[in-house]
PDB file with one MODEL, atoms N, CA, C and O in Angstrom:
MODEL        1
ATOM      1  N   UNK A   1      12.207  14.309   4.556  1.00  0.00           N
ATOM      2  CA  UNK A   1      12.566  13.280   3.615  1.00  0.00           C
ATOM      3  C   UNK A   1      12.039  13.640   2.235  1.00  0.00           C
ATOM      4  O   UNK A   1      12.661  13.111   1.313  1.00  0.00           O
ATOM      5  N   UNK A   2      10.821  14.586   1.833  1.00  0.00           N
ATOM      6  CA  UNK A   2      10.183  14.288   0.944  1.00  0.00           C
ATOM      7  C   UNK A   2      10.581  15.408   0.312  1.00  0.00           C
ATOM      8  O   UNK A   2      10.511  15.454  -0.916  1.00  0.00           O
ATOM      9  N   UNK A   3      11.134  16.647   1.160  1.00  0.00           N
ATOM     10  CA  UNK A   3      12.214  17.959   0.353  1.00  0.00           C
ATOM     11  C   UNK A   3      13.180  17.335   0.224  1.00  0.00           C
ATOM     12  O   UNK A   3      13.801  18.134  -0.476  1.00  0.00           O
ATOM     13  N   UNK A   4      14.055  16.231   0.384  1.00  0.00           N
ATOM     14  CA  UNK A   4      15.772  15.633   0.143  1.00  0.00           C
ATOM     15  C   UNK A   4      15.711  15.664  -1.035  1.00  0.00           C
ATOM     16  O   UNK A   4      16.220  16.375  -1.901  1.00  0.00           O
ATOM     17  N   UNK A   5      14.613  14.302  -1.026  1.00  0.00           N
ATOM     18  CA  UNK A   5      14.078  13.546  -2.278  1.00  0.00           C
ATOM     19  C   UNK A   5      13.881  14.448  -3.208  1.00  0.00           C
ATOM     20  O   UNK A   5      14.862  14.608  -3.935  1.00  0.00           O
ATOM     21  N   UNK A   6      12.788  15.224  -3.496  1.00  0.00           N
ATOM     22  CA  UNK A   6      12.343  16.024  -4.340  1.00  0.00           C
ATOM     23  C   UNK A   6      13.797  17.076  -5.055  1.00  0.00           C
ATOM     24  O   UNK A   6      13.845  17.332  -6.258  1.00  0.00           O
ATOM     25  N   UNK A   7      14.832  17.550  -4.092  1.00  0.00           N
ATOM     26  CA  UNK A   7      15.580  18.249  -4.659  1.00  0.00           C
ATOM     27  C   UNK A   7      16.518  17.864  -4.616  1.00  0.00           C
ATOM     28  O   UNK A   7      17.420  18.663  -4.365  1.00  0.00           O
ATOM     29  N   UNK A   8      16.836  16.549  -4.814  1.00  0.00           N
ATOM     30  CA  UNK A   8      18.223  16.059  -4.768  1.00  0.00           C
ATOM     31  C   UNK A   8      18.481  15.158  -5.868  1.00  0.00           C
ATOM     32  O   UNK A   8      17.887  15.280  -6.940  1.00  0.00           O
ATOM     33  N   UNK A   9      19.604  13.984  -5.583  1.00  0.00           N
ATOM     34  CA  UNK A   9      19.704  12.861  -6.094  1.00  0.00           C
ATOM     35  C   UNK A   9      19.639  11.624  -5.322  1.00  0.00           C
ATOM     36  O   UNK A   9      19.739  10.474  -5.747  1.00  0.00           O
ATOM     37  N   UNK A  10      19.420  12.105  -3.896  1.00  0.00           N
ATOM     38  CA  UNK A  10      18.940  10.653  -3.160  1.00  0.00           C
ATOM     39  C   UNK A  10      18.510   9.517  -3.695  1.00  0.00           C
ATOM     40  O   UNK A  10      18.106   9.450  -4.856  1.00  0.00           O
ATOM     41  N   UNK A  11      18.571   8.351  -2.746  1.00  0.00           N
ATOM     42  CA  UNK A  11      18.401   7.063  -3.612  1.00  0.00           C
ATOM     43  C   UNK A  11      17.697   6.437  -1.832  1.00  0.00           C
ATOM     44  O   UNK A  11      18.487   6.275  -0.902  1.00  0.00           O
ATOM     45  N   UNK A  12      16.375   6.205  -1.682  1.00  0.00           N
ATOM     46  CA  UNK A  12      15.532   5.774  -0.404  1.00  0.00           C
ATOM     47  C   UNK A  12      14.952   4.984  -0.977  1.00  0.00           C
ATOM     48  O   UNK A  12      14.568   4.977  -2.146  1.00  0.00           O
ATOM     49  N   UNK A  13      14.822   4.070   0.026  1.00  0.00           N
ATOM     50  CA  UNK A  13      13.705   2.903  -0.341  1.00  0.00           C
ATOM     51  C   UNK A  13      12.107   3.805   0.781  1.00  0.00           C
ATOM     52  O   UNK A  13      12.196   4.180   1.950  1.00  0.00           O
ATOM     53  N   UNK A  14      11.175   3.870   0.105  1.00  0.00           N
ATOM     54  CA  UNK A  14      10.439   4.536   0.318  1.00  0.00           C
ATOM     55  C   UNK A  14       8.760   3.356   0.583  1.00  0.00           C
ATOM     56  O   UNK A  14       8.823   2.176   0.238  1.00  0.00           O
ATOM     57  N   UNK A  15       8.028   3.677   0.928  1.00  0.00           N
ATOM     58  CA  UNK A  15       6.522   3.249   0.650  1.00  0.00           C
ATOM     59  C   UNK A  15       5.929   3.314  -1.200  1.00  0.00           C
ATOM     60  O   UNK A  15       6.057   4.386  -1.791  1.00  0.00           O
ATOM     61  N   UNK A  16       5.473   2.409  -1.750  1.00  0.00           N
ATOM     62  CA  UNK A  16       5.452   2.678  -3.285  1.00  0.00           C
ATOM     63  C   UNK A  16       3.793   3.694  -3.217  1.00  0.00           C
ATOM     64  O   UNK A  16       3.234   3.782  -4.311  1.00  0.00           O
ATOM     65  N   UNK A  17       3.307   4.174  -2.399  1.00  0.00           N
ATOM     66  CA  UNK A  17       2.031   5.578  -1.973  1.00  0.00           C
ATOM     67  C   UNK A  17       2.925   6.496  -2.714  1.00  0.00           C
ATOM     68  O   UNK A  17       2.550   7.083  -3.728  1.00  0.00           O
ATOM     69  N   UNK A  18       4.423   6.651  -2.069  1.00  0.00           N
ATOM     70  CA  UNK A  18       4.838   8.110  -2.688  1.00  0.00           C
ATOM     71  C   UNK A  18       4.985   8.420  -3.788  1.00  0.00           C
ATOM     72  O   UNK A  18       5.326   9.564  -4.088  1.00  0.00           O
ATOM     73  N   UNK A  19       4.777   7.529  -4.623  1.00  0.00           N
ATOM     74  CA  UNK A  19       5.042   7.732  -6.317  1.00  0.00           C
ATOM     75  C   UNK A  19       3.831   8.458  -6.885  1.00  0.00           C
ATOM     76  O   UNK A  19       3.794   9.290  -7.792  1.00  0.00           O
ATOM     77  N   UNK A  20       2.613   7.831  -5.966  1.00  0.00           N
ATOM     78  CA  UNK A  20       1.389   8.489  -6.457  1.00  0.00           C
ATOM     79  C   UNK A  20       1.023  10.042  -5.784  1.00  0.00           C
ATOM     80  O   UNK A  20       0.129  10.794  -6.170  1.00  0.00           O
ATOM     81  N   UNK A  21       1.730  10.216  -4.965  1.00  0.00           N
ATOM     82  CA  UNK A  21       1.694  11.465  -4.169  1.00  0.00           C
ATOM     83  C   UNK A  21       1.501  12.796  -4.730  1.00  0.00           C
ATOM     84  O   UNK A  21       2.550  13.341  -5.073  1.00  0.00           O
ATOM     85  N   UNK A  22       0.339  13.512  -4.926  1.00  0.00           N
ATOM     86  CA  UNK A  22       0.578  14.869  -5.859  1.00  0.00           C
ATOM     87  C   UNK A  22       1.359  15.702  -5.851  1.00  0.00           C
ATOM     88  O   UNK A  22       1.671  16.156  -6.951  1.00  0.00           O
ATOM     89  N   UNK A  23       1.932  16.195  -4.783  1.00  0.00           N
ATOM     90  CA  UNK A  23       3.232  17.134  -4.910  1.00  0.00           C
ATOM     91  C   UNK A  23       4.447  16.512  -5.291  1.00  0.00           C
ATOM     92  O   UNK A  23       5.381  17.256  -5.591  1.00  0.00           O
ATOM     93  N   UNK A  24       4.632  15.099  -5.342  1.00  0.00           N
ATOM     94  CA  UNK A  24       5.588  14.802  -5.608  1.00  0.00           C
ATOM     95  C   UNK A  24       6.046  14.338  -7.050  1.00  0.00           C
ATOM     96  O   UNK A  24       7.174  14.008  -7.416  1.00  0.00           O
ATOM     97  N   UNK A  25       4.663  14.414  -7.892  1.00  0.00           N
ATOM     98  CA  UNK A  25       4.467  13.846  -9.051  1.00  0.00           C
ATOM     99  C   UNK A  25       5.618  14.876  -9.761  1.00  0.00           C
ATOM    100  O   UNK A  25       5.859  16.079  -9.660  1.00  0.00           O
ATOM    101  N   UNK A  26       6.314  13.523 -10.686  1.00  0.00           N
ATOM    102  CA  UNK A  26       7.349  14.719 -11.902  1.00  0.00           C
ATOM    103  C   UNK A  26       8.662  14.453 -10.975  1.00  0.00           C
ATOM    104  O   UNK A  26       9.798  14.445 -11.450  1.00  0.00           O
ATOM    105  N   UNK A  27       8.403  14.257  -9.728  1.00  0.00           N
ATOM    106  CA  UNK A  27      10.050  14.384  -8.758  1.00  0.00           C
ATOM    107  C   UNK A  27      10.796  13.569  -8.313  1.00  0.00           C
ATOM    108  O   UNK A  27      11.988  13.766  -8.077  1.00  0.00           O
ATOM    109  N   UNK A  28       9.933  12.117  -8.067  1.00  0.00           N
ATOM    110  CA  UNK A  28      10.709  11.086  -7.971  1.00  0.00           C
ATOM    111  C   UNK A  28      10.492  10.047  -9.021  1.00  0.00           C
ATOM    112  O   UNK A  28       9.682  10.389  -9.883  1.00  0.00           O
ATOM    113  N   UNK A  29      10.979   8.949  -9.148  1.00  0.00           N
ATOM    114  CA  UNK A  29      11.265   7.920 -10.423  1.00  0.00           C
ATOM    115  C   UNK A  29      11.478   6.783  -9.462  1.00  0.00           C
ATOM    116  O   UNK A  29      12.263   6.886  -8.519  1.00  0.00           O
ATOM    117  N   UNK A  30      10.819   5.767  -9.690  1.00  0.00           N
ATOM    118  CA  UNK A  30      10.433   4.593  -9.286  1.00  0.00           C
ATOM    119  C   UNK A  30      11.955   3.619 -10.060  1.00  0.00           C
ATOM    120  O   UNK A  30      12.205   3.751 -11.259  1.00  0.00           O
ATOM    121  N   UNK A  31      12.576   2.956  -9.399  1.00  0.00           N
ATOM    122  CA  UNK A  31      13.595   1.762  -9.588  1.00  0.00           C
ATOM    123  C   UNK A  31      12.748   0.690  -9.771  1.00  0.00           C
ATOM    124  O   UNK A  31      11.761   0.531  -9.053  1.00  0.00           O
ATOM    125  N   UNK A  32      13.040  -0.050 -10.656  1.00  0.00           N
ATOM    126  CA  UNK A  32      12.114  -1.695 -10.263  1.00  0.00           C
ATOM    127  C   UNK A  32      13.354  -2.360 -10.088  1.00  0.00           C
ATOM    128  O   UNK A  32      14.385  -2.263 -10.755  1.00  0.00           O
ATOM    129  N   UNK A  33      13.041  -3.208  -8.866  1.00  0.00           N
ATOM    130  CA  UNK A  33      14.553  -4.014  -8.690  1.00  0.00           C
ATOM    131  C   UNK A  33      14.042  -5.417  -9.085  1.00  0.00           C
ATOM    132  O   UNK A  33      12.825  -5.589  -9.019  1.00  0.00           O
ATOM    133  N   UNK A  34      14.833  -6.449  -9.491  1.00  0.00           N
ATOM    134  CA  UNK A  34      14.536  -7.803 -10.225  1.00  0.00           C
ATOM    135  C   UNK A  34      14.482  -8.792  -8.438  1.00  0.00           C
ATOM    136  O   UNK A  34      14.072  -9.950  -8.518  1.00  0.00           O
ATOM    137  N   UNK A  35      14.808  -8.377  -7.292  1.00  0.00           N
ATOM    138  CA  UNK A  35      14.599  -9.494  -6.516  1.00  0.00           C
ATOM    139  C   UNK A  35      13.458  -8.782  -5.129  1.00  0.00           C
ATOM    140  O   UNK A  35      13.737  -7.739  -4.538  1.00  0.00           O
ATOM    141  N   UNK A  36      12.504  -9.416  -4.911  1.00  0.00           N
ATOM    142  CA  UNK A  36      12.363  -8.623  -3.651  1.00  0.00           C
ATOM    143  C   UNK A  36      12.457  -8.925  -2.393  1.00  0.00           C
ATOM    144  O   UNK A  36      12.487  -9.999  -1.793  1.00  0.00           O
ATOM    145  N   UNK A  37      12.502  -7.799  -2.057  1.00  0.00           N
ATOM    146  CA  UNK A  37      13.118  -7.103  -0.463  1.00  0.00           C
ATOM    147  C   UNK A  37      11.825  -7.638   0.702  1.00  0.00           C
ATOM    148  O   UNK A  37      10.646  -7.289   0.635  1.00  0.00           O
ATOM    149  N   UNK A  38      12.258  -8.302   1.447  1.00  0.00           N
ATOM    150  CA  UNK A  38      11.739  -8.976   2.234  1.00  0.00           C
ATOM    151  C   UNK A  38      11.150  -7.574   3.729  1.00  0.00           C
ATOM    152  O   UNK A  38      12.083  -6.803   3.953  1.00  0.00           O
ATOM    153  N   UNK A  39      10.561  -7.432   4.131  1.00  0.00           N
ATOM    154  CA  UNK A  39       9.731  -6.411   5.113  1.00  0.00           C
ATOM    155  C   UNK A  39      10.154  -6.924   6.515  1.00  0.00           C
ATOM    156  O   UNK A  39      10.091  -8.070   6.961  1.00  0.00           O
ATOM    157  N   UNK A  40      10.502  -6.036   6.969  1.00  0.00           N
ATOM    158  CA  UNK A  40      11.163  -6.596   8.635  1.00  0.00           C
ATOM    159  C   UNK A  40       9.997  -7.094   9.382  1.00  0.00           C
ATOM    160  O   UNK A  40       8.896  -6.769   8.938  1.00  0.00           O
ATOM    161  N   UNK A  41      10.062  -8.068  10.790  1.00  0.00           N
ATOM    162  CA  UNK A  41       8.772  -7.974  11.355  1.00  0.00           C
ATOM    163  C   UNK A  41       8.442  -6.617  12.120  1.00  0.00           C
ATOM    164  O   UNK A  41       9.166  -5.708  12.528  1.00  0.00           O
ATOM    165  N   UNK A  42       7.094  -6.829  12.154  1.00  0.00           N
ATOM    166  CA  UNK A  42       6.817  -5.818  13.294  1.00  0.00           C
ATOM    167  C   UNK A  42       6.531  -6.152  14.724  1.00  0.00           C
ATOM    168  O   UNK A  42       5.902  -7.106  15.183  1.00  0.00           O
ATOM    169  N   UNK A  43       7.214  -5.018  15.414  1.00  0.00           N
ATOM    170  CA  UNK A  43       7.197  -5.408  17.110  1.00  0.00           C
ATOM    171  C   UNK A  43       6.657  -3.949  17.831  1.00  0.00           C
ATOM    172  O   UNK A  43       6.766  -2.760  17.532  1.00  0.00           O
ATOM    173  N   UNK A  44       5.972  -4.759  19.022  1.00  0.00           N
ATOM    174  CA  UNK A  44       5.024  -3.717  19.670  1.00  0.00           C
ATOM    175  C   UNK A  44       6.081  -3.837  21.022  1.00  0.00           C
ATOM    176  O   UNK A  44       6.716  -4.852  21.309  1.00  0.00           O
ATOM    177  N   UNK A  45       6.110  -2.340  21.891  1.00  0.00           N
ATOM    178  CA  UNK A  45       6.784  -2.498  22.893  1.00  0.00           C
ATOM    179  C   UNK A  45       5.975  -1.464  23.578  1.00  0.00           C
ATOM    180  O   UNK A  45       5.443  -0.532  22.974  1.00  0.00           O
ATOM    181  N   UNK A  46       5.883  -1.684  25.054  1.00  0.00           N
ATOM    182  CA  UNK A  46       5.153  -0.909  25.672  1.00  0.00           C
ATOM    183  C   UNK A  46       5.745  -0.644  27.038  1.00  0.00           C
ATOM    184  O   UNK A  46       6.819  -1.183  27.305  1.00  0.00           O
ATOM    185  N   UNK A  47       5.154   0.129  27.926  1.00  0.00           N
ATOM    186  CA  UNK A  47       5.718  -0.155  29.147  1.00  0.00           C
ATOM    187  C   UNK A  47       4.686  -1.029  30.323  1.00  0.00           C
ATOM    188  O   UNK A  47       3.717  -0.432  30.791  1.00  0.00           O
ATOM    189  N   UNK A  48       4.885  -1.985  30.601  1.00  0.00           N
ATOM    190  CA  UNK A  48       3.395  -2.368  31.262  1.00  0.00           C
ATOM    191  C   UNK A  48       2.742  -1.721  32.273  1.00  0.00           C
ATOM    192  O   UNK A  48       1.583  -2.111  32.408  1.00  0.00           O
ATOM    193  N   UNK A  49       3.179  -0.651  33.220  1.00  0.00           N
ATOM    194  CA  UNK A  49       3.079   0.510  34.001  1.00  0.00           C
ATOM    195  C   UNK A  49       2.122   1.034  33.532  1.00  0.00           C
ATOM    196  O   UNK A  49       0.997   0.954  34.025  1.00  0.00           O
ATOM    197  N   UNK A  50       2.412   1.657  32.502  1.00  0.00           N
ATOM    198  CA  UNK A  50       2.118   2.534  31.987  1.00  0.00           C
ATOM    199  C   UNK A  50       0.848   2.334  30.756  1.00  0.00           C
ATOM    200  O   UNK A  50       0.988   1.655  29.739  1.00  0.00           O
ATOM    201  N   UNK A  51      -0.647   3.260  31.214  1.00  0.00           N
ATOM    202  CA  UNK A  51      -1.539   2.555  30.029  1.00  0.00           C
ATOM    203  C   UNK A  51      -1.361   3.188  28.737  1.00  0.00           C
ATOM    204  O   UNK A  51      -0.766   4.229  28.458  1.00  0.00           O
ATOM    205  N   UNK A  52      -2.034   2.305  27.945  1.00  0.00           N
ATOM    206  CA  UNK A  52      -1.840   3.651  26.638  1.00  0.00           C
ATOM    207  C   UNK A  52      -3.418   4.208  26.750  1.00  0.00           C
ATOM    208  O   UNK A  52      -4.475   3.915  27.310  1.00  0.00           O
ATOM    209  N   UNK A  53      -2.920   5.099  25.939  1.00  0.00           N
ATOM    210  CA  UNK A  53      -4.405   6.199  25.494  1.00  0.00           C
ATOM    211  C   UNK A  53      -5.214   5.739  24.609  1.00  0.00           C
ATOM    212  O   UNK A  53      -4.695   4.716  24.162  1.00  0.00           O
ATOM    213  N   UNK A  54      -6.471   5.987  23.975  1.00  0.00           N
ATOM    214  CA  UNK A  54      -7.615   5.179  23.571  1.00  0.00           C
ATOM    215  C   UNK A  54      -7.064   5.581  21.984  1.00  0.00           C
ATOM    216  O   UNK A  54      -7.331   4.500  21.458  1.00  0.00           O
ATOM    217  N   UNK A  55      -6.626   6.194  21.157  1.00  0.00           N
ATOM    218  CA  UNK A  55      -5.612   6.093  20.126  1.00  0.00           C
ATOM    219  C   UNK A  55      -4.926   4.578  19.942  1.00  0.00           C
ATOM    220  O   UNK A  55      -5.022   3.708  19.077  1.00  0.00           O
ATOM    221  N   UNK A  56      -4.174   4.708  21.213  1.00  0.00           N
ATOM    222  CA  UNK A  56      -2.449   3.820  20.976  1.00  0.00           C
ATOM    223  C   UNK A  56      -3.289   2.919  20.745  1.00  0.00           C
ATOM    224  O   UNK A  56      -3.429   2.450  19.615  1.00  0.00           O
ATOM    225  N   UNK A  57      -4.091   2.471  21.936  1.00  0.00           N
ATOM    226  CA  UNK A  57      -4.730   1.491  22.361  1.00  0.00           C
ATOM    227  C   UNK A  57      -5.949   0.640  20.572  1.00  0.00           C
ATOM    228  O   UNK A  57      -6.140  -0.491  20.124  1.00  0.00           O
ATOM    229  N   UNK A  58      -6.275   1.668  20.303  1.00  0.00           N
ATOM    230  CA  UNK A  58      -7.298   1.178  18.977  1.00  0.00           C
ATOM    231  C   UNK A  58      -5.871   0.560  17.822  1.00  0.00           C
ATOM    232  O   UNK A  58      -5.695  -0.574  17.376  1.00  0.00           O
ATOM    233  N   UNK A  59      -5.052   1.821  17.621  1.00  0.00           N
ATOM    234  CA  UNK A  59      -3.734   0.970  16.566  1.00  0.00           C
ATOM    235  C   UNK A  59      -3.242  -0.422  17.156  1.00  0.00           C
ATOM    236  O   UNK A  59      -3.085  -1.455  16.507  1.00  0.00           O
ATOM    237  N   UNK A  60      -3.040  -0.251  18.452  1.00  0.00           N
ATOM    238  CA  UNK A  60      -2.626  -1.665  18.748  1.00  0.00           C
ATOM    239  C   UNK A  60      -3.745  -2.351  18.717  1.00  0.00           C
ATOM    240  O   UNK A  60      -3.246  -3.342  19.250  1.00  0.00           O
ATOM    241  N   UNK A  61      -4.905  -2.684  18.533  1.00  0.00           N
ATOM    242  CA  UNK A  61      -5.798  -3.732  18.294  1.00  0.00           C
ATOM    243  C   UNK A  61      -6.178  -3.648  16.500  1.00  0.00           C
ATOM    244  O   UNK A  61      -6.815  -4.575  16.000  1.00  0.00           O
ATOM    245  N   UNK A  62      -5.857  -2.821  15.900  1.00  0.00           N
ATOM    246  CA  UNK A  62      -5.813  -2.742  14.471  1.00  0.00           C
ATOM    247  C   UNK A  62      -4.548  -3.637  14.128  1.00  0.00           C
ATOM    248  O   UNK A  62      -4.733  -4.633  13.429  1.00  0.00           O
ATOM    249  N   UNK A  63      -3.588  -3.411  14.469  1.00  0.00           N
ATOM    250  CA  UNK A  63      -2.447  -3.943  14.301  1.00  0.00           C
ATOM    251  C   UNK A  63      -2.345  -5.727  14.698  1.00  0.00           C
ATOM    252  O   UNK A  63      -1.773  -6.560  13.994  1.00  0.00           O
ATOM    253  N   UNK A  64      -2.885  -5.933  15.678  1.00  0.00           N
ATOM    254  CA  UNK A  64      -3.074  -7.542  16.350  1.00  0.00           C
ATOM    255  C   UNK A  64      -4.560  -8.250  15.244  1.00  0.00           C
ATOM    256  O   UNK A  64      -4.944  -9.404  15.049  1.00  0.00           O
ATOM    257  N   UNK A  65      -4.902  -7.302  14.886  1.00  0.00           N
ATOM    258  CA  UNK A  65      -5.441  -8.283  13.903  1.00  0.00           C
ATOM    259  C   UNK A  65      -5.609  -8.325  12.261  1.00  0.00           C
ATOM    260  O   UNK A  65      -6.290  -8.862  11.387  1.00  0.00           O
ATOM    261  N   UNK A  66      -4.559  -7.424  12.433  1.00  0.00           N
ATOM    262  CA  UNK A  66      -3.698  -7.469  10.570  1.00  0.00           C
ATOM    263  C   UNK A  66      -2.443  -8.808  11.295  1.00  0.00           C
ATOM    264  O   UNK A  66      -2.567  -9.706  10.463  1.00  0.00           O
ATOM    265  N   UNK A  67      -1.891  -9.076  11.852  1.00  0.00           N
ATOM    266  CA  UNK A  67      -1.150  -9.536  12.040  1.00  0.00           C
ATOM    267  C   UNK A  67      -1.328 -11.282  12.754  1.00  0.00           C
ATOM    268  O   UNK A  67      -0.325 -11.943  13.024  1.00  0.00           O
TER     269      UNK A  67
ENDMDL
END
């Protein structure tokens, strides 16, 4: 995504981190749009079988309590 961007004319709605990004500085150009864009929810899906690993397991308790 971040070679498209950089050498193209793409048009992504992106994270606003990448503007500050050092390799990317000089390559992309920030839009300001006049209404904003509402953020989808977020959803956790798992298999219940199946455990997660002490990783998954820490993001998903990072995540349950940002949320």
């Amino acid at each position: 995504m971040m070679v498209a961007l950089a050498n193209t004319d793409l048009l992504a709605l992106l994270p606003v981190q990448w503007t500050a990004f050092s390799p990317l500085q000089g390559c992309l150009e920030q839009i300001t749009l006049e209404e904003t864009l509402v953020a989808p929810d977020i959803s956790f899906i798992r298999r219940s079988e199946l455990p997660l690993t002490l990783a998954a397991e820490y993001f998903c308790d990072l995540l349950r309590r940002e949320i």
